[in-house]
RONUVO-76626 format. One record per residue (C-alpha): y, z, x; residue number from 1. Coordinates in Angstrom, 3 decimals. Layout:
N
c2,c3,c1,i
Y,Z,X,NUM;
...
This chain:
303
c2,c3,c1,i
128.802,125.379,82.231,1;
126.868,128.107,82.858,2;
127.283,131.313,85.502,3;
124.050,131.490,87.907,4;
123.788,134.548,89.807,5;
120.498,133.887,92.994,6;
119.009,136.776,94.604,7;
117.658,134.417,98.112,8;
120.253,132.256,97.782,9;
121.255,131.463,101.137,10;
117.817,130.524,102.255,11;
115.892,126.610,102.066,12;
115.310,126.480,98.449,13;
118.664,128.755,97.386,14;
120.843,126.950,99.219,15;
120.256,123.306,98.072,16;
119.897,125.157,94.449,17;
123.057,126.160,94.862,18;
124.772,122.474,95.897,19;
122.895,121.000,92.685,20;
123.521,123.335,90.255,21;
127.572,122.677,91.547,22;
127.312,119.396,90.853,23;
125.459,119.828,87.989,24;
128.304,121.777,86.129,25;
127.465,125.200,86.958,26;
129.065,127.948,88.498,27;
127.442,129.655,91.096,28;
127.161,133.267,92.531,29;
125.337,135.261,95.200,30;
123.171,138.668,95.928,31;
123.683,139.707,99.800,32;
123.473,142.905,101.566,33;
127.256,141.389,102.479,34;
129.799,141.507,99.604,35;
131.763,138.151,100.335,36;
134.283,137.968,97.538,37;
136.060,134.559,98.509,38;
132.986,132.446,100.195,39;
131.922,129.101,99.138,40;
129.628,131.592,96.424,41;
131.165,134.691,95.549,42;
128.846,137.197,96.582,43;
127.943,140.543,95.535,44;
126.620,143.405,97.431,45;
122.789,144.848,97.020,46;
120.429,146.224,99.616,47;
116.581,146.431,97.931,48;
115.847,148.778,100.520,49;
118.108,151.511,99.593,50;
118.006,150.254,95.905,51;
121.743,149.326,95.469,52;
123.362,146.947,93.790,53;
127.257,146.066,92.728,54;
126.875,145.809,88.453,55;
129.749,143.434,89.056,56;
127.355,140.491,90.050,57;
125.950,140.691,86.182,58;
129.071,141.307,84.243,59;
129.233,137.492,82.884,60;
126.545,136.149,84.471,61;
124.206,133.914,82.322,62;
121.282,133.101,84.453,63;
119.478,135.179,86.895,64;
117.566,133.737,89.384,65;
115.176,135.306,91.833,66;
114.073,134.187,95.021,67;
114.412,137.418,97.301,68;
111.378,138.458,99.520,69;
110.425,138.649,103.441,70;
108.826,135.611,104.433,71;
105.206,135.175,104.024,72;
104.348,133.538,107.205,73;
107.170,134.476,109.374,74;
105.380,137.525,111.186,75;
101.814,138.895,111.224,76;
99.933,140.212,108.281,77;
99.741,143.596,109.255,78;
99.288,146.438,107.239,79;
103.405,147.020,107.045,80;
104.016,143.571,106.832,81;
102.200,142.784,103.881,82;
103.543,145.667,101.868,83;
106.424,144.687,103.331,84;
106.054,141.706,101.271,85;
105.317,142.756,97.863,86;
107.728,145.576,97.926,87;
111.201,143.053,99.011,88;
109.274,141.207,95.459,89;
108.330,143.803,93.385,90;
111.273,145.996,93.775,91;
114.382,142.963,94.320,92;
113.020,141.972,90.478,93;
112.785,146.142,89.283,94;
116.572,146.656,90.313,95;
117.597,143.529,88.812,96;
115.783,144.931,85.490,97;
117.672,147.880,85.780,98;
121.238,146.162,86.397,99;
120.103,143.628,83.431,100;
119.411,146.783,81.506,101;
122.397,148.227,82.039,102;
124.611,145.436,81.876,103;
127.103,145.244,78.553,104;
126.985,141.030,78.611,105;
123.190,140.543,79.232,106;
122.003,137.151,81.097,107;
120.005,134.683,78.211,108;
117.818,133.971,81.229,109;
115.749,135.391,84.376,110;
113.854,132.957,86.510,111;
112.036,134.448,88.642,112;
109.979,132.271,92.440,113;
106.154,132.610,92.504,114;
103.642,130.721,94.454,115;
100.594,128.284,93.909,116;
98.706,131.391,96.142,117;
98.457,132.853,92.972,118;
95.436,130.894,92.444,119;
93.847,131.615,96.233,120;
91.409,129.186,97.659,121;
89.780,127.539,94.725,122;
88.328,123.894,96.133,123;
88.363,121.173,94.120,124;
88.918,123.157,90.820,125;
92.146,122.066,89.437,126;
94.074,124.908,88.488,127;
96.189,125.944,85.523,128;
98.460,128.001,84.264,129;
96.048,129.658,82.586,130;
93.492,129.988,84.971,131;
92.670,133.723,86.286,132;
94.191,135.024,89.867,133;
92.094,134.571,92.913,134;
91.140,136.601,96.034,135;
92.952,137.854,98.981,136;
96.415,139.103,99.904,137;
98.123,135.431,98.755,138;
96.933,135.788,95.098,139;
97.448,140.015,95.271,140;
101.217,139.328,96.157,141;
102.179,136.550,93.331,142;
100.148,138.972,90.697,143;
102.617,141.606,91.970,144;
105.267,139.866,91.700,145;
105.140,138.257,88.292,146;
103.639,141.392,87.151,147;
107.166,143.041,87.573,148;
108.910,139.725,86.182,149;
106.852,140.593,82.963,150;
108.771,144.177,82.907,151;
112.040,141.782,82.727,152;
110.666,139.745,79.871,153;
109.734,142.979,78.302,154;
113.316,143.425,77.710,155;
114.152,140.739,75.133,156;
115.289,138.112,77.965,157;
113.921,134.873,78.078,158;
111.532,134.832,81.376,159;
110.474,131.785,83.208,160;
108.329,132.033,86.227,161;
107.744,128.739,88.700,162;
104.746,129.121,91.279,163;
106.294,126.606,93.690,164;
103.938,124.590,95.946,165;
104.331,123.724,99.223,166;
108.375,122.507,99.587,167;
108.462,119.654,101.470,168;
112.268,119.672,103.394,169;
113.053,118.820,106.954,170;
115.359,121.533,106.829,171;
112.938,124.011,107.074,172;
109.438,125.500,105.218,173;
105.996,123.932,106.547,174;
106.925,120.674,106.728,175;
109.665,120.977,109.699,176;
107.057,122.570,111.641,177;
104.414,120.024,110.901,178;
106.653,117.358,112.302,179;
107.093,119.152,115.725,180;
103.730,117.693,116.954,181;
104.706,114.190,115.648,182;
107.605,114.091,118.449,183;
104.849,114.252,121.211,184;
102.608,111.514,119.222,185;
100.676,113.681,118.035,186;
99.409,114.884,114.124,187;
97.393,117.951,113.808,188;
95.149,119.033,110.597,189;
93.138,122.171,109.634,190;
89.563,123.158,109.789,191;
88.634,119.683,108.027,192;
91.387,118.977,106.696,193;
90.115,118.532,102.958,194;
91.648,121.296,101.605,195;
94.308,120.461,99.044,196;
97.827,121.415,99.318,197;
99.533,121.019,96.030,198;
103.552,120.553,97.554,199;
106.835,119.253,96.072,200;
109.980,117.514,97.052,201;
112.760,120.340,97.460,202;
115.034,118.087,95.523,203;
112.276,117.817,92.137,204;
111.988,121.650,93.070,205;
115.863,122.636,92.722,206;
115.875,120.076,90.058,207;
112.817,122.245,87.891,208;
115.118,125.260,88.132,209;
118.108,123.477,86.997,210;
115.699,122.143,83.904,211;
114.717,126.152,83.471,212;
118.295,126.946,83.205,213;
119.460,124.362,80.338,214;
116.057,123.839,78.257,215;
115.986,127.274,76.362,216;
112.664,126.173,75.254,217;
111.215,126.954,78.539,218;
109.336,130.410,78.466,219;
106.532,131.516,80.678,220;
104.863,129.907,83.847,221;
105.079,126.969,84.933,222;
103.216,125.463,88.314,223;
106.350,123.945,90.196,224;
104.047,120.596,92.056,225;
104.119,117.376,92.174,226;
101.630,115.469,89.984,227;
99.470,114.197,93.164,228;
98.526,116.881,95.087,229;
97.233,115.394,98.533,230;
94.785,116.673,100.922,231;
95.806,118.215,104.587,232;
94.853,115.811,106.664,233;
96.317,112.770,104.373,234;
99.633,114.770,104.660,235;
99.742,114.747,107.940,236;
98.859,111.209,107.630,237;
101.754,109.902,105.330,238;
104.273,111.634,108.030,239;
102.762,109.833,111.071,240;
102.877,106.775,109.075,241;
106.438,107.907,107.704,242;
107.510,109.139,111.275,243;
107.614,105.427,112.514,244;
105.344,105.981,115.057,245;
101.560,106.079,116.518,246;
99.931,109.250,116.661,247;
96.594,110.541,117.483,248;
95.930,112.313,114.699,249;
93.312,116.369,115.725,250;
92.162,118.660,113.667,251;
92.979,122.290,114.441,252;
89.237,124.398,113.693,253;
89.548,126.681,111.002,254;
87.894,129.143,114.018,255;
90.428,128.759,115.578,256;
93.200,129.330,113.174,257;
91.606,132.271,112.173,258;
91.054,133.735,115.844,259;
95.131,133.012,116.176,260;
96.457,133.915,112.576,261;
93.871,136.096,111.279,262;
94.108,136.733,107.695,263;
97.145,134.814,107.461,264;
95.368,131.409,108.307,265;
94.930,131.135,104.686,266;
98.493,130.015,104.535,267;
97.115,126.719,105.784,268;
92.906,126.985,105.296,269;
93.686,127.671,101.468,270;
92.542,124.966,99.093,271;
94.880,125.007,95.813,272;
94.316,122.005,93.755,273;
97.464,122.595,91.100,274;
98.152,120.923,88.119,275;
101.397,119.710,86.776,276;
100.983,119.064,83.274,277;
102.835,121.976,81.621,278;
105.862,121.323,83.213,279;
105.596,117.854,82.601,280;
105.399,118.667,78.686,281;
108.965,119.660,78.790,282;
110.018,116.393,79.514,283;
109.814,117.221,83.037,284;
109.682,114.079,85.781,285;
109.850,114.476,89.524,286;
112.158,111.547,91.305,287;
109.263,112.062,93.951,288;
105.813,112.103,92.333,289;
103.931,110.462,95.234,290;
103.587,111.870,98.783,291;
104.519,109.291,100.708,292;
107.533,108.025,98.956,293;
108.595,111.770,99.292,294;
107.931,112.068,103.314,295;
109.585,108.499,103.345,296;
113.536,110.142,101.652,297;
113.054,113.556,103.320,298;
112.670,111.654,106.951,299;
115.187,109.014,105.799,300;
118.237,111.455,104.462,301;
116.952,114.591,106.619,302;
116.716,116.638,103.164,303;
């Protein structure tokens, strides 16, 4: 058993971490601007803002996991909001370096979220861990934030990094949303739909972490996909078909997503072909590798 403290963990990917790693032995602990001593995860008190946090949260903790940071698509890309963003990343993973520092029983592990954006609008190249950054505020923020994840490994603590895909869930993320339509019979792609979304079960996701946490041979980045990334308009088609119902399937124009979203249509106009092998070199296998046998569970068990 092992003690896993999670900055983020009370939101869609933190909290059903925090149910597996339970049952998968672990103990588990929280980061909140809240201190809740006695809740289902003890949590300790830290506020990124003011730069705060309770040394108590790393005084036997083993694992550190990091999933803090203001929602990318949850307001407007303005010029706040998008600093906004890399600063709730950047500086959640600098004053968990300086408690880690600090701390007289040091974690054997950080594991820090990152995104596929990393890799920005690439077409049909497939993409690699070792392929360079792209353009544009997506690819600017994930450089940022693994950048600073780097300063953790930096201190003798083995680093991971995941770049997570698109998390498919009905609990929440893209996919809830996407499903709205489906209720009025109707499925709706962007600009032409061809762009590819590399995405991933939450459950293979939570279970990637857990694999993080007790392979100690893990070091580095990893892309956190699925092996069959799927175009946008076929993944709108596998949940019609997995919805149970017919549905008159529109594209969206990329004009127009860009006349309503601005620059922050390239959460959905973004073409990020991903591959999976690295991960998969670890002895990694997802329980969901196709897209519509993953739509199918998710809609099935509400997951």
């Amino acid at each position: 058993m092992q003690h896993v403290l999670i900055a983020g963990g009370t939101g869609l990917i933190g909290t059903r971490l925090s149910e597996m790693l339970v049952a998968a032995g672990h103990r588990v602990s929280h980061l909140s601007r809240r201190a809740q001593p006695s809740g289902t995860y003890p949590t300790y008190q830290w506020d990124v803002e003011r730069g705060t946090i309770d040394d108590a949260a790393l005084e036997d903790a083993d694992v550190v996991i990091n999933l803090a940071g203001a929602g990318i698509a949850d307001k407007p890309w303005t010029p706040a909001r998008k600093q906004l963003i890399i600063d709730s990343r950047v500086n959640s993973t600098r004053l968990l370096r300086e408690a880690i520092q600090r701390a007289t029983h040091k974690p054997k592990l950080y594991l820090s979220g990152s995104a596929v954006g990393f890799y920005g609008s690439r077409g049909d190249e497939l993409l690699k861990e070792d392929s360079p950054a792209g353009e544009g505020f997506l690819s600017q923020s994930c450089a940022a934030w693994e950048l600073a994840a780097r300063e953790v490994a930096a201190t003798g603590i083995r680093t991971v990094a995941l770049r997570i895909g698109i998390v498919l869930s009905t609990r929440g993320g893209a996919l809830e949303k996407m499903l709205l339509p489906l209720r009025f019979f109707l499925g709706v792609y962007f600009g032409n739909g061809r762009q590819w979304y590399s995405w991933i079960h939450i459950e293979d996701l939570c279970r990637m972490f857990i694999h993080a946490v007790e392979n100690e041979h893990l070091q580095g980045t990893y892309n956190a996909v699925a092996p069959h990334p799927a175009s946008n308009k076929s993944l709108v088609q596998a949940l019609a078909a997995a919805f149970g119902r017919p549905a008159l399937i529109l594209p969206a124009p990329a004009f127009a997503m860009r006349l309503a979203m601005g620059e922050m249509a390239a959460v959905v106009l973004d073409s990020t072909k991903v591959s999976s092998q690295k991960i998969t070199s670890t002895g990694f296998r997802c329980e969901y590798p196709t897209l519509l046998h993953a739509v199918n569970d998710l809609l099935t068990r509400h997951a």
